[in-house]
N, CA and C atoms of all chains as a GROMACS GRO file, in nm:
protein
  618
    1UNK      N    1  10.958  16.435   5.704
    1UNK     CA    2  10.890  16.413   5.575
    1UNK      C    3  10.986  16.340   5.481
    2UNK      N    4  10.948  16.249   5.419
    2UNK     CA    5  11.050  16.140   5.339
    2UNK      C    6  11.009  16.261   5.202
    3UNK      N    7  11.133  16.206   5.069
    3UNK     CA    8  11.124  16.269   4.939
    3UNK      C    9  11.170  16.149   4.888
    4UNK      N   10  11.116  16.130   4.778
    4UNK     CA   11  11.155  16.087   4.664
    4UNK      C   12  11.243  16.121   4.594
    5UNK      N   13  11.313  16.234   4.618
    5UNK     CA   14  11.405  16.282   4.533
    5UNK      C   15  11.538  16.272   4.668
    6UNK      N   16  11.556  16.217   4.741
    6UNK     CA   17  11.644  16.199   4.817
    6UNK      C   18  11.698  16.054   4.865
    7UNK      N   19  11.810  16.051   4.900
    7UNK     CA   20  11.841  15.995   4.952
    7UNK      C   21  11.932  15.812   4.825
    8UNK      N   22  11.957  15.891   4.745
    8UNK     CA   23  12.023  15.883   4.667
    8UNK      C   24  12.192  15.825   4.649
    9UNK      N   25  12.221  15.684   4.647
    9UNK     CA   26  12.347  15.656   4.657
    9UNK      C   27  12.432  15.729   4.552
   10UNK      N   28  12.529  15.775   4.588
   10UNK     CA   29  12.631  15.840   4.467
   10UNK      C   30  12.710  15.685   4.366
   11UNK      N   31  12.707  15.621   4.423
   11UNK     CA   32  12.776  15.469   4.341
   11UNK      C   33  12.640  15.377   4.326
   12UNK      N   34  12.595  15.334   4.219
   12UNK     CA   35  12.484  15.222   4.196
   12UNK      C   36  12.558  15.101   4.102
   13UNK      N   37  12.583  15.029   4.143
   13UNK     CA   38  12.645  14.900   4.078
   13UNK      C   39  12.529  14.858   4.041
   14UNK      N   40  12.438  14.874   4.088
   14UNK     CA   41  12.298  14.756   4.092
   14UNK      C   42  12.173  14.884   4.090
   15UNK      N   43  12.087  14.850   4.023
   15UNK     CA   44  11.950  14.918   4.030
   15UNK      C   45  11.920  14.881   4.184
   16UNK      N   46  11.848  15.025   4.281
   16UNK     CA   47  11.824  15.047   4.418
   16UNK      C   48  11.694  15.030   4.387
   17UNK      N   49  11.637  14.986   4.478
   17UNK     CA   50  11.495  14.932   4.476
   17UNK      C   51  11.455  14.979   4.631
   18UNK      N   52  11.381  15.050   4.649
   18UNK     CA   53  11.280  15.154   4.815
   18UNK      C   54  11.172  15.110   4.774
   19UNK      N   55  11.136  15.057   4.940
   19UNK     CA   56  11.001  15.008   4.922
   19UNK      C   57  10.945  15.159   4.955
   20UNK      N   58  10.811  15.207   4.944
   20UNK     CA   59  10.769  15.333   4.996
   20UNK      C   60  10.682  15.371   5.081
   21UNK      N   61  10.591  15.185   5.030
   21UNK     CA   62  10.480  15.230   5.124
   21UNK      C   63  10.455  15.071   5.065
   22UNK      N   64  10.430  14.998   5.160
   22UNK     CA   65  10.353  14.849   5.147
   22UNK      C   66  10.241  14.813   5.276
   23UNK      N   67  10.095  14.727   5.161
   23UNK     CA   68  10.018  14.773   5.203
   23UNK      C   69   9.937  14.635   5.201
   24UNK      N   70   9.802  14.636   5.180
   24UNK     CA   71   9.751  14.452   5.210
   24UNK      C   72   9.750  14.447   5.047
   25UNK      N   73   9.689  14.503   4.960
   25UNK     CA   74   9.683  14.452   4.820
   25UNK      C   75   9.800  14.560   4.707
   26UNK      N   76   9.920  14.658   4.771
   26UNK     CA   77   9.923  14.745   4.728
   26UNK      C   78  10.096  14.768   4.803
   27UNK      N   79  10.174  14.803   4.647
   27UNK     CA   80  10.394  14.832   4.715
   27UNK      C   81  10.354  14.932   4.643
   28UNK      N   82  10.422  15.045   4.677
   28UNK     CA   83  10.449  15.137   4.622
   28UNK      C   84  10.663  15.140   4.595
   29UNK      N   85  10.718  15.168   4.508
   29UNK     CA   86  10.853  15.113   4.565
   29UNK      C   87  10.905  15.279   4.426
   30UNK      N   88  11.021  15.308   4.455
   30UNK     CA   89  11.094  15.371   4.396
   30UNK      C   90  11.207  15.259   4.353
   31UNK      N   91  11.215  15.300   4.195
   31UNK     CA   92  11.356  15.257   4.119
   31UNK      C   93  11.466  15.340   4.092
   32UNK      N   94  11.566  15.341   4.136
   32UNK     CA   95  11.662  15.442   4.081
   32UNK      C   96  11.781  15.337   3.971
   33UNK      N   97  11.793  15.365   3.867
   33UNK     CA   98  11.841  15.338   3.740
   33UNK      C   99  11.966  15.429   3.689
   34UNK      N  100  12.079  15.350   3.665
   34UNK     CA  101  12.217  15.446   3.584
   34UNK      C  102  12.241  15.320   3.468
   35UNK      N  103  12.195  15.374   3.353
   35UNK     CA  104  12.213  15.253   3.311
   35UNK      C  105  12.211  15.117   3.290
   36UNK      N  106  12.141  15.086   3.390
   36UNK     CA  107  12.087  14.926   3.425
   36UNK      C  108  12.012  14.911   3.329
   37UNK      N  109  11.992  14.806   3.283
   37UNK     CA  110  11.838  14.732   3.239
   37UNK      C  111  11.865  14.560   3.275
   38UNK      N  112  11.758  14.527   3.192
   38UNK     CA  113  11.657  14.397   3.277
   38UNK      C  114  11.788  14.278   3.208
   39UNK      N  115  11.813  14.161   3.284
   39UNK     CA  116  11.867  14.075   3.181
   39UNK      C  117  11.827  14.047   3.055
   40UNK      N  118  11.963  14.071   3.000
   40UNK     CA  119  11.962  14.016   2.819
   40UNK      C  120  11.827  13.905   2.773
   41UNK      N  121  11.870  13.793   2.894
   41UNK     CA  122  11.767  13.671   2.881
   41UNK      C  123  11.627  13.688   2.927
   42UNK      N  124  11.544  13.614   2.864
   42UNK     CA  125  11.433  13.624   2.980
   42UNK      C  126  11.335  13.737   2.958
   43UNK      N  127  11.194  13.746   3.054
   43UNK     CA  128  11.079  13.827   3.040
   43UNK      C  129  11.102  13.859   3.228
   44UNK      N  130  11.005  13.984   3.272
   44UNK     CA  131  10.963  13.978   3.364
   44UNK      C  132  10.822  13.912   3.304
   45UNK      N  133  10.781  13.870   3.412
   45UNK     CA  134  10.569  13.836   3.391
   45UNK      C  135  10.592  13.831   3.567
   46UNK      N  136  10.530  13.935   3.600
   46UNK     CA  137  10.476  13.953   3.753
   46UNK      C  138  10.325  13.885   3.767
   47UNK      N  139  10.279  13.885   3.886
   47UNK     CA  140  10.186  13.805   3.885
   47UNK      C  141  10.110  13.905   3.978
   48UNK      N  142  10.134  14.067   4.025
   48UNK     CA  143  10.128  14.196   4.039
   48UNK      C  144  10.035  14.264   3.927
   49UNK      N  145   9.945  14.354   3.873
   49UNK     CA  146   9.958  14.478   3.779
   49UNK      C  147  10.050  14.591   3.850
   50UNK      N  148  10.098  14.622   3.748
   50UNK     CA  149  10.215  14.738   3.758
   50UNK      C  150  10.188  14.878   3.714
   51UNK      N  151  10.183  14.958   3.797
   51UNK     CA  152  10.153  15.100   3.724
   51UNK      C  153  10.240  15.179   3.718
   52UNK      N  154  10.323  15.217   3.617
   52UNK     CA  155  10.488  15.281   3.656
   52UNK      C  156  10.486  15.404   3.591
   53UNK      N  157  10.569  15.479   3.631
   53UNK     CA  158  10.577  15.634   3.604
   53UNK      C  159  10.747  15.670   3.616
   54UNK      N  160  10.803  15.769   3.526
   54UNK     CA  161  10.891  15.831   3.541
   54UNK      C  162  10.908  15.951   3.573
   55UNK      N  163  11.019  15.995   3.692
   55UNK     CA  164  11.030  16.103   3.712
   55UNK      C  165  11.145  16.155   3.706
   56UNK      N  166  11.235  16.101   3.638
   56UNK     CA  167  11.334  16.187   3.613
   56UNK      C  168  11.420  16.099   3.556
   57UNK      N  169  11.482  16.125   3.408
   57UNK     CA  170  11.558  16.068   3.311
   57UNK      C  171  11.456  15.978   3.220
   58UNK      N  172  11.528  15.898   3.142
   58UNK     CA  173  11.447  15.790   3.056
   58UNK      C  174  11.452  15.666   3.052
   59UNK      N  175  11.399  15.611   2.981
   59UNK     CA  176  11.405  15.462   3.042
   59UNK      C  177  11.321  15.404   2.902
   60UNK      N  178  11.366  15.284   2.848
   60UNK     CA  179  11.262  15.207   2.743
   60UNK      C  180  11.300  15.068   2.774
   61UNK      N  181  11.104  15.029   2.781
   61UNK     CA  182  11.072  14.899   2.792
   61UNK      C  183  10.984  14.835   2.700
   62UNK      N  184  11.069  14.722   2.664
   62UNK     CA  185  10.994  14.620   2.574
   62UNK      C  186  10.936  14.546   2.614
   63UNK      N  187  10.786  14.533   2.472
   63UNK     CA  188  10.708  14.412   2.521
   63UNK      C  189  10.678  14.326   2.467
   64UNK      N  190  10.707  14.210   2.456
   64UNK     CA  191  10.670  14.104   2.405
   64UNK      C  192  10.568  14.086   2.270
   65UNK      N  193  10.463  14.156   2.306
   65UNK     CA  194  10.390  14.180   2.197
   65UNK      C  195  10.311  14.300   2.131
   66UNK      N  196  10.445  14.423   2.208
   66UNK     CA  197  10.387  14.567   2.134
   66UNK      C  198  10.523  14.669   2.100
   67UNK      N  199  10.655  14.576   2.128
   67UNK     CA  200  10.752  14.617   2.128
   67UNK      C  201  10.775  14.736   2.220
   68UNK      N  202  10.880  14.828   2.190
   68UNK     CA  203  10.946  14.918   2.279
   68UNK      C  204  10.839  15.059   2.274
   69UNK      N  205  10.849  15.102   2.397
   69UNK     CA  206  10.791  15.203   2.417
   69UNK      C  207  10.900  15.312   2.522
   70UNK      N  208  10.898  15.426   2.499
   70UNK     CA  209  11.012  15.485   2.577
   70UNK      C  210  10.983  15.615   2.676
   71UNK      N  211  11.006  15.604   2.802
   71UNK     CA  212  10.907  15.670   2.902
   71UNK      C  213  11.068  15.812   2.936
   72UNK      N  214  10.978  15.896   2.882
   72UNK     CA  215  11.048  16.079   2.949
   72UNK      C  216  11.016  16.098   3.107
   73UNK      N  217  11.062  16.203   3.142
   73UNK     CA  218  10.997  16.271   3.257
   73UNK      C  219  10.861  16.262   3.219
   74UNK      N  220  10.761  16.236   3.324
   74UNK     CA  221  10.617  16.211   3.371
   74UNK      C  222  10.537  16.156   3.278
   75UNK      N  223  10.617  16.042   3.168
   75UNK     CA  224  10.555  15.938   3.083
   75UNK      C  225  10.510  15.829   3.207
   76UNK      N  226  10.379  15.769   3.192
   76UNK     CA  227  10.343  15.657   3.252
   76UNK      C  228  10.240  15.554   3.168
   77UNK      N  229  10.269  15.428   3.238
   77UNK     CA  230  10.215  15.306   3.127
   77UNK      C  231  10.115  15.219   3.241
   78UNK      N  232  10.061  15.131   3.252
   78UNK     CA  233  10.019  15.041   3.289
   78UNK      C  234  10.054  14.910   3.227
   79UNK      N  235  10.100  14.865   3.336
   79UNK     CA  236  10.134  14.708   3.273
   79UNK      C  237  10.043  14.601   3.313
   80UNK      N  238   9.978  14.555   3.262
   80UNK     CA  239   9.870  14.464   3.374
   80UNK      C  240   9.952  14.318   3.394
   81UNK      N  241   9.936  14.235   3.498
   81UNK     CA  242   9.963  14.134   3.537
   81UNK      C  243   9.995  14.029   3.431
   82UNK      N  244  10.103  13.950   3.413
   82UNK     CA  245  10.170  13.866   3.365
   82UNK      C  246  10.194  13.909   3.202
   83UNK      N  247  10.213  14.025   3.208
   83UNK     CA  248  10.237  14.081   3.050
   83UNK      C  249  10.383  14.111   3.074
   84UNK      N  250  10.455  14.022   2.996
   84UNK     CA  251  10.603  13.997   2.974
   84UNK      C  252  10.666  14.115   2.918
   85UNK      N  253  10.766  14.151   2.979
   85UNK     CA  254  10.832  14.278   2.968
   85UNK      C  255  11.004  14.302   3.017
   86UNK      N  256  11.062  14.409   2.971
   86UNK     CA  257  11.183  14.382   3.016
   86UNK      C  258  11.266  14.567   2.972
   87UNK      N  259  11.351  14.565   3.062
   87UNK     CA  260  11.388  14.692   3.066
   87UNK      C  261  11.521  14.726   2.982
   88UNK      N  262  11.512  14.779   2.836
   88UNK     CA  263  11.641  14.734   2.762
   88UNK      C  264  11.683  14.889   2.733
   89UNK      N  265  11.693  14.949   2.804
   89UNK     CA  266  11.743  15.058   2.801
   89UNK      C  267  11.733  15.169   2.931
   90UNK      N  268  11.816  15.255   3.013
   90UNK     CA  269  11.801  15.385   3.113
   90UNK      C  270  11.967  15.460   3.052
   91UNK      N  271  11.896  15.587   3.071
   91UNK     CA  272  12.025  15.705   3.079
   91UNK      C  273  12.104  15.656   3.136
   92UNK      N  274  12.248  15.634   3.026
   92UNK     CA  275  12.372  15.601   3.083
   92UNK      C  276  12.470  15.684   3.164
   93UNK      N  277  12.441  15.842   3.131
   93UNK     CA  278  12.496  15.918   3.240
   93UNK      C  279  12.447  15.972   3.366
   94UNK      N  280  12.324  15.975   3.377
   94UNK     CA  281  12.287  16.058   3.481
   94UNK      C  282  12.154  15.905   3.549
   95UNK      N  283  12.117  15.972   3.626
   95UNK     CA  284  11.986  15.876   3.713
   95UNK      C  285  11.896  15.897   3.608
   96UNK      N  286  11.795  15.765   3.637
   96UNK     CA  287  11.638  15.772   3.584
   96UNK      C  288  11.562  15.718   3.708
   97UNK      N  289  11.461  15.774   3.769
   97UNK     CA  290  11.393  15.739   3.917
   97UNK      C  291  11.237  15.686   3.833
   98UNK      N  292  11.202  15.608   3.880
   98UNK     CA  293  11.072  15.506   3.811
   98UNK      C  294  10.989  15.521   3.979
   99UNK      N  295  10.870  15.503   3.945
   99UNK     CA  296  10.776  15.516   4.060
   99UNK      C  297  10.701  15.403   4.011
  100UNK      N  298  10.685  15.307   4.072
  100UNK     CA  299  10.625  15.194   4.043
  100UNK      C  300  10.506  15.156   4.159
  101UNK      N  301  10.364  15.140   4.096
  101UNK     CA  302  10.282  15.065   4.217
  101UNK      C  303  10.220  14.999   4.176
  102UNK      N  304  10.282  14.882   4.233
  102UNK     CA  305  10.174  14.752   4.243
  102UNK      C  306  10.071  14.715   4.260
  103UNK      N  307   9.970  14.622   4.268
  103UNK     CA  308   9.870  14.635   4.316
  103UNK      C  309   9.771  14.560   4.260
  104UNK      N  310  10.189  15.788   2.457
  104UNK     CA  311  10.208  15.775   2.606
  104UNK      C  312  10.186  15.854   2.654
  105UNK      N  313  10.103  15.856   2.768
  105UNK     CA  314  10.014  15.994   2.869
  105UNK      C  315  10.157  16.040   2.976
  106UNK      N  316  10.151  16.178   2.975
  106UNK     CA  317  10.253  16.246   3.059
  106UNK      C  318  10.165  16.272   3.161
  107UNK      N  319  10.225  16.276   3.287
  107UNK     CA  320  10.199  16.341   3.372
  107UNK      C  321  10.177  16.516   3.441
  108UNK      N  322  10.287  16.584   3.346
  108UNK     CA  323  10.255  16.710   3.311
  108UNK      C  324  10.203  16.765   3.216
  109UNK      N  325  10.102  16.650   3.142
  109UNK     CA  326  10.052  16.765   2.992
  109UNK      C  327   9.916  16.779   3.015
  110UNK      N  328   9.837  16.832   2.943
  110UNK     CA  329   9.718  16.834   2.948
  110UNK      C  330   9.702  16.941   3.080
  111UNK      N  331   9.725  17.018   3.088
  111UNK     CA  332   9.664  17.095   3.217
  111UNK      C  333   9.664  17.226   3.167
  112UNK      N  334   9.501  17.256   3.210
  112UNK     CA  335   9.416  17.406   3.175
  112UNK      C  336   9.511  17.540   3.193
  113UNK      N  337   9.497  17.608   3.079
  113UNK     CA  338   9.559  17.776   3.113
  113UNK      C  339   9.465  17.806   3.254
  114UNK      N  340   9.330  17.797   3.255
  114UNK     CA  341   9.289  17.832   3.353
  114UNK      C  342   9.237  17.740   3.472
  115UNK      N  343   9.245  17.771   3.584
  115UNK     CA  344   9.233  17.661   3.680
  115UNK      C  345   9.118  17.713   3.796
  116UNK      N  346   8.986  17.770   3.777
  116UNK     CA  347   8.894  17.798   3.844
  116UNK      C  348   8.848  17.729   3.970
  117UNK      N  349   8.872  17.602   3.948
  117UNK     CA  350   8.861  17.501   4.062
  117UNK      C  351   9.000  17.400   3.990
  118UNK      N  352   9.022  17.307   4.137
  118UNK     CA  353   9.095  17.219   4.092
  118UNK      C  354   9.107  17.138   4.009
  119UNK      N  355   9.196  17.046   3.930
  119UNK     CA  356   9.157  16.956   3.815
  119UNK      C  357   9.208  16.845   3.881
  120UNK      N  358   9.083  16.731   3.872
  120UNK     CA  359   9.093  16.626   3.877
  120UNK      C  360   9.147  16.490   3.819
  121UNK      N  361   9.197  16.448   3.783
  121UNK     CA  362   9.196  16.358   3.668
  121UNK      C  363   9.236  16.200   3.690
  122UNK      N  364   9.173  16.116   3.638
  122UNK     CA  365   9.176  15.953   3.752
  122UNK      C  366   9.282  15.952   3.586
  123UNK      N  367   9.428  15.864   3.659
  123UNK     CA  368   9.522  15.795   3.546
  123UNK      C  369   9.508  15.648   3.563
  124UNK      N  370   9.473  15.591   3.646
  124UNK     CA  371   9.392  15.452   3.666
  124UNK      C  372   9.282  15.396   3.782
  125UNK      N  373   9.195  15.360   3.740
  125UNK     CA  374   9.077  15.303   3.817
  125UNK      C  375   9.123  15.113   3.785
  126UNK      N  376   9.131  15.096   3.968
  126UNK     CA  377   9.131  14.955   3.966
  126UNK      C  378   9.045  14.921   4.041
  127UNK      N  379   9.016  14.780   4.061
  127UNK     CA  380   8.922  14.738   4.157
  127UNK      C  381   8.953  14.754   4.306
  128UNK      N  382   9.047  14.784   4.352
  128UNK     CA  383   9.111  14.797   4.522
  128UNK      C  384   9.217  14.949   4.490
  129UNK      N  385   9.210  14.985   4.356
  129UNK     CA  386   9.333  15.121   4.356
  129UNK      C  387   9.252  15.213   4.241
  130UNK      N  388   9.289  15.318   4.304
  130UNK     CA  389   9.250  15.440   4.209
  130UNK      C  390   9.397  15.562   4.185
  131UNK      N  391   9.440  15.604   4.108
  131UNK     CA  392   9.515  15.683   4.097
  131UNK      C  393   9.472  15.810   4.067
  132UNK      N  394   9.505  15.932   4.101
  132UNK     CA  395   9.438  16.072   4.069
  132UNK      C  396   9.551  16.185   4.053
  133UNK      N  397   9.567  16.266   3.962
  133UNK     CA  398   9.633  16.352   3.924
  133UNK      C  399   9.566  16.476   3.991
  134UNK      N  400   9.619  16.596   4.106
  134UNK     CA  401   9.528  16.676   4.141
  134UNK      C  402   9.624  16.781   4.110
  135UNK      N  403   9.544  16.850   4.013
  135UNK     CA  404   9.650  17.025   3.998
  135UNK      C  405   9.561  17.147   4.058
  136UNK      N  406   9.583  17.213   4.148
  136UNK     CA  407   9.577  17.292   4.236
  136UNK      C  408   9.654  17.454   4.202
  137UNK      N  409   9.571  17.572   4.197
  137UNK     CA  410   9.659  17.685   4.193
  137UNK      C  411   9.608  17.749   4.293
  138UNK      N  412   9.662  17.743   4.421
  138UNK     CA  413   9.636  17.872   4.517
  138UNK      C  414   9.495  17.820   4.586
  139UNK      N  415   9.430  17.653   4.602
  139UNK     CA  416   9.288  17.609   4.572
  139UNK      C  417   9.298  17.586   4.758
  140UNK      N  418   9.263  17.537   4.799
  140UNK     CA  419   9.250  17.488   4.938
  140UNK      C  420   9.164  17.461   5.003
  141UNK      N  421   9.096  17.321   5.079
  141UNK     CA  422   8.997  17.269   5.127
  141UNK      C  423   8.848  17.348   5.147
  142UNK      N  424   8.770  17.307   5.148
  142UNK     CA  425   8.666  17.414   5.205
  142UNK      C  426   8.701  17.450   5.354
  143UNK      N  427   8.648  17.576   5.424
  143UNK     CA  428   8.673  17.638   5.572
  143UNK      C  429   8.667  17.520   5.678
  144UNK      N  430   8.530  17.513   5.675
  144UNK     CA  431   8.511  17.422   5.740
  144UNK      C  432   8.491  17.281   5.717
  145UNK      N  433   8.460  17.223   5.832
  145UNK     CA  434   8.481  17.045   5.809
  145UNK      C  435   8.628  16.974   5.793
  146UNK      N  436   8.642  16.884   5.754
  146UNK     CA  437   8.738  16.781   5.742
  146UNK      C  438   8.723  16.714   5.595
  147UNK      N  439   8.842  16.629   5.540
  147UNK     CA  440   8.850  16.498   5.434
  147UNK      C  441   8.841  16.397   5.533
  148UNK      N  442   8.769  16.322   5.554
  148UNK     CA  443   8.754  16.182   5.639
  148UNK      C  444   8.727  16.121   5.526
  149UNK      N  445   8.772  15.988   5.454
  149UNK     CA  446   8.713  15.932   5.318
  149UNK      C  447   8.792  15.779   5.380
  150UNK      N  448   8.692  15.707   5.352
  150UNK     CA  449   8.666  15.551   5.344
  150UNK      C  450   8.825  15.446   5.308
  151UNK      N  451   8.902  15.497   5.198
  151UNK     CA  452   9.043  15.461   5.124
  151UNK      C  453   9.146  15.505   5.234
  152UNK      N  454   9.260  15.468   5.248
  152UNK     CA  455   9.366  15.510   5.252
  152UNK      C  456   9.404  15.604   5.150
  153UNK      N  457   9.507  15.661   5.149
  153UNK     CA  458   9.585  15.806   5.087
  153UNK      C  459   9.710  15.799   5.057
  154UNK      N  460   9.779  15.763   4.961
  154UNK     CA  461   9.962  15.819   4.927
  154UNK      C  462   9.956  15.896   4.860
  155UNK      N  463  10.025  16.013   4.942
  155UNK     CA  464  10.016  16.119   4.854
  155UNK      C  465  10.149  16.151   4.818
  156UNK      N  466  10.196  16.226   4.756
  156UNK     CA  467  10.298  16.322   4.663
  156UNK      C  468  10.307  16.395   4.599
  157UNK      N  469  10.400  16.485   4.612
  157UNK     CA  470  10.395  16.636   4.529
  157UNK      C  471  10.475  16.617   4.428
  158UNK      N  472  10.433  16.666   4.339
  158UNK     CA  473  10.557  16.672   4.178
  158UNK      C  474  10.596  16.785   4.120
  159UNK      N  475  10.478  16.931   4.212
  159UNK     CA  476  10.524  17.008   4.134
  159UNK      C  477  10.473  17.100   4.265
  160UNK      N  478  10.559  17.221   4.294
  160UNK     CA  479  10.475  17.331   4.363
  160UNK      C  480  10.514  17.255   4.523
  161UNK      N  481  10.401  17.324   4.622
  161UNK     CA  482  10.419  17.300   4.721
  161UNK      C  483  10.279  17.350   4.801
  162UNK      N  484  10.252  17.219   4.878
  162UNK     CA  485  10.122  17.238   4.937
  162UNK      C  486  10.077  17.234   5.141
  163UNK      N  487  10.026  17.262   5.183
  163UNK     CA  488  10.031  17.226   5.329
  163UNK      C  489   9.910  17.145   5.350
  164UNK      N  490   9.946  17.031   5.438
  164UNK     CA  491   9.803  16.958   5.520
  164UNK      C  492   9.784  16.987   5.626
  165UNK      N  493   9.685  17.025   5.682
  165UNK     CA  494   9.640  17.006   5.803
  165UNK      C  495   9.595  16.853   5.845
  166UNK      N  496   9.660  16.832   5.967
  166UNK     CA  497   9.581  16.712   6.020
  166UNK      C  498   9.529  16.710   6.128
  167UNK      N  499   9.404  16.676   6.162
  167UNK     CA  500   9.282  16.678   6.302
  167UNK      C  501   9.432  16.687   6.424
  168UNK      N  502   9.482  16.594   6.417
  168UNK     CA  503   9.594  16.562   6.562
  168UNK      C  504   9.732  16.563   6.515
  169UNK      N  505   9.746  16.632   6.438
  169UNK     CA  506   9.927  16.614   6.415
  169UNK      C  507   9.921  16.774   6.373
  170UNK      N  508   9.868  16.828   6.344
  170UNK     CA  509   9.907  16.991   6.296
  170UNK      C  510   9.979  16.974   6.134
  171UNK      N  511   9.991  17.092   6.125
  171UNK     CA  512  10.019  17.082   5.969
  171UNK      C  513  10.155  17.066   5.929
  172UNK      N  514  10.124  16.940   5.839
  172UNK     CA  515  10.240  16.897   5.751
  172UNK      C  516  10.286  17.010   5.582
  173UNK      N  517  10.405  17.038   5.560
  173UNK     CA  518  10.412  17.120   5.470
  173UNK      C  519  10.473  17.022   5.315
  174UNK      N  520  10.446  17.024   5.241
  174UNK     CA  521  10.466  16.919   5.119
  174UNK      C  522  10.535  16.978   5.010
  175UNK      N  523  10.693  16.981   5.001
  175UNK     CA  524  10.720  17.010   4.911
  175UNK      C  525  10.776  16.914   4.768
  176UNK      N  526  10.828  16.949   4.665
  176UNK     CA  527  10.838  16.831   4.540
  176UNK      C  528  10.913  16.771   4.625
  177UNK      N  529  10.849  16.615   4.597
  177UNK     CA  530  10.919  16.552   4.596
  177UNK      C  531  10.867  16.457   4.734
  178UNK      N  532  10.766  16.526   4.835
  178UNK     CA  533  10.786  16.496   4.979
  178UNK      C  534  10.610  16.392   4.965
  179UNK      N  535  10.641  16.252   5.045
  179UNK     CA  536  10.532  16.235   5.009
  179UNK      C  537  10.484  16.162   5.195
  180UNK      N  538  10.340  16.173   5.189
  180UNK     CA  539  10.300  16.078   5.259
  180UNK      C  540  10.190  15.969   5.268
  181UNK      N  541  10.128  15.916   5.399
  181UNK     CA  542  10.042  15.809   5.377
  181UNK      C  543   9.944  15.898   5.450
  182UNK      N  544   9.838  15.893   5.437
  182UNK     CA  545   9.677  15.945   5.489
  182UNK      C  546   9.616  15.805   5.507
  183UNK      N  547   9.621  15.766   5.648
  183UNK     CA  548   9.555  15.653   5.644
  183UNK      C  549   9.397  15.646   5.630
  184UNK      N  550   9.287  15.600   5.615
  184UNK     CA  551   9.125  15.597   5.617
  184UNK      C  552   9.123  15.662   5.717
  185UNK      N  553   9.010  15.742   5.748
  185UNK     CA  554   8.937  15.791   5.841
  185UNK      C  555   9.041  15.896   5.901
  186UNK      N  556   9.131  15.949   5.844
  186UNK     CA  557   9.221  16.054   5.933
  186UNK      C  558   9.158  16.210   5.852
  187UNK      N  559   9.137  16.253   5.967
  187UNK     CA  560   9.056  16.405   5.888
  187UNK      C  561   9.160  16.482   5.873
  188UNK      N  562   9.199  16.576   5.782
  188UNK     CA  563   9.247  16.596   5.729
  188UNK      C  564   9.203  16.744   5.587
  189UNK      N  565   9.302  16.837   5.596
  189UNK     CA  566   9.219  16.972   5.457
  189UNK      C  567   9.383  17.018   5.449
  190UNK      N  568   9.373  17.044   5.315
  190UNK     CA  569   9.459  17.131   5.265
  190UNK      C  570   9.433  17.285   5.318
  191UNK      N  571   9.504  17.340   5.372
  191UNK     CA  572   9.505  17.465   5.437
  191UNK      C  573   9.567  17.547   5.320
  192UNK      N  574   9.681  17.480   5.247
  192UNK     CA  575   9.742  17.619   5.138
  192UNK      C  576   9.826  17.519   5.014
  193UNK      N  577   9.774  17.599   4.892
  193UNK     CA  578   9.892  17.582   4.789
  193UNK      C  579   9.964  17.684   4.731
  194UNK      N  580  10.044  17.685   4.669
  194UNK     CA  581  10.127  17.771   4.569
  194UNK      C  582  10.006  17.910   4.512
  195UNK      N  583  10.033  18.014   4.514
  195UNK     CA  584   9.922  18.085   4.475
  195UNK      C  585   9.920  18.115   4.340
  196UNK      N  586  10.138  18.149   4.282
  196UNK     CA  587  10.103  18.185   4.185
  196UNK      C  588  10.147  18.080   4.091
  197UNK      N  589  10.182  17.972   4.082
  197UNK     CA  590  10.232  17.861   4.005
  197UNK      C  591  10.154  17.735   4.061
  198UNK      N  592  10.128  17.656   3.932
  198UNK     CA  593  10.054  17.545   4.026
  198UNK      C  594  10.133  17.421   4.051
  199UNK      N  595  10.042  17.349   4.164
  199UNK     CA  596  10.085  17.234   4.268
  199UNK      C  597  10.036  17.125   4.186
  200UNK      N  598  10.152  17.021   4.167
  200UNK     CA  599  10.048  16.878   4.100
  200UNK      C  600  10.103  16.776   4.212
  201UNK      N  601   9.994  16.724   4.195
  201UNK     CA  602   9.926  16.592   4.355
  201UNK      C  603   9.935  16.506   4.294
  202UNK      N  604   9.981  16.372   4.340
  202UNK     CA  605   9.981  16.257   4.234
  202UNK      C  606   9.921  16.133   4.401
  203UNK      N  607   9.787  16.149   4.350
  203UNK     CA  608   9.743  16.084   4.486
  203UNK      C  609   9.700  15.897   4.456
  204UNK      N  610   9.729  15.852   4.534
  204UNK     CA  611   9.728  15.674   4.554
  204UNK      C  612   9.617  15.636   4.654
  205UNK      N  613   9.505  15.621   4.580
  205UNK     CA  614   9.393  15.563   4.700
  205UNK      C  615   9.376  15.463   4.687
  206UNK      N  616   9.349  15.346   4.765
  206UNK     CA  617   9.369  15.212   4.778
  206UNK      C  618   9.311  15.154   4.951
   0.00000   0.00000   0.00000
C-alpha cells in the first residue's frame, strides 16, 4: 500500500514532485515543499485545471488578479486552466505536502 | 477557503457525502464515515475509475479478487471501473475521512 505521508527525502534542495496516479485526462502528483516557492519572475498559466489541497504545513499563492490567498492543513482552491499564479511563500522550517490533481 | 476537515456533523447517522468539485471528466468527493460500511450484500461496480485516500481514521476494502485491502492515513489507492468492490469496516469510534477521485 503506497502513503502519502511517506517516503520523504530528509534533504530537499528542490521542491519533489510524485507522480501518483496518471491517467488519460487526469495526474494526480504530490508536492513536498521546505521553503521553496515559484520563481521571483514570471506566472505559472497551465493549460491543465488544477485542483490543489494541503496536507500538511502552509503554503501561499498569488494571483494575478485576486492576490494572495494562504492554504493551512486541509485548505483547498481550484485553479482553473490558464489562471496565472505563483507560489510566494511554504514553511521555512518544517515540510508543506500539496496534493495536486490535474485534469 | 473551504477546509477539508470542517464542516462535519456531531452526528453521523449515515455517511456524509460531499462533492468539493464536479468537472466534466472529474468529480471529487469528501466521504466521512463513523463505524458505516457497505451494504451486506452485493458489490460497488460503478462506471468511473476510483483514487482513493484516507486522511483521517482507517478503513478496510474488500475486493471481488484481491481480498481485503486495509487503508490507513495516509494510504491511498486506484479502483479501477468495473472492479467490485465494499467497504467491509471503518473506525467505530472516531471518524474516517475519504477523499475520493472519480474520473
Amino acid at each position: 500500500m503506497e502513503n502519502l505521508f511517506e517516503n520523504i527525502p530528509d534533504n530537499l534542495p528542490t521542491e519533489q514532485f510524485t507522480d501518483l496516479l496518471k491517467g488519460e485526462n487526469i495526474r494526480i502528483e504530490r508536492i513536498v515543499s521546505l521553503g521553496h516557492t515559484s520563481p521571483e519572475s514570471g506566472w505559472y498559466s497551465q493549460d491543465e485545471n488544477e485542483w490543489v489541497l494541503v496536507l500538511k504545513g502552509s503554503g501561499t499563492i498569488l494571483f494575478e488578479n485576486e492576490g494572495e490567498r494562504v492554504l493551512n492543513k486541509g485548505d483547498y482552491l481550484n485553479i482553473p486552466a490558464h489562471t496565472k499564479h505563483k507560489v510566494t511563500r511554504t514553511d521555512p522550517d518544517s515540510i508543506t505536502i500539496w496534493l495536486a490533481v490535474f485534469y
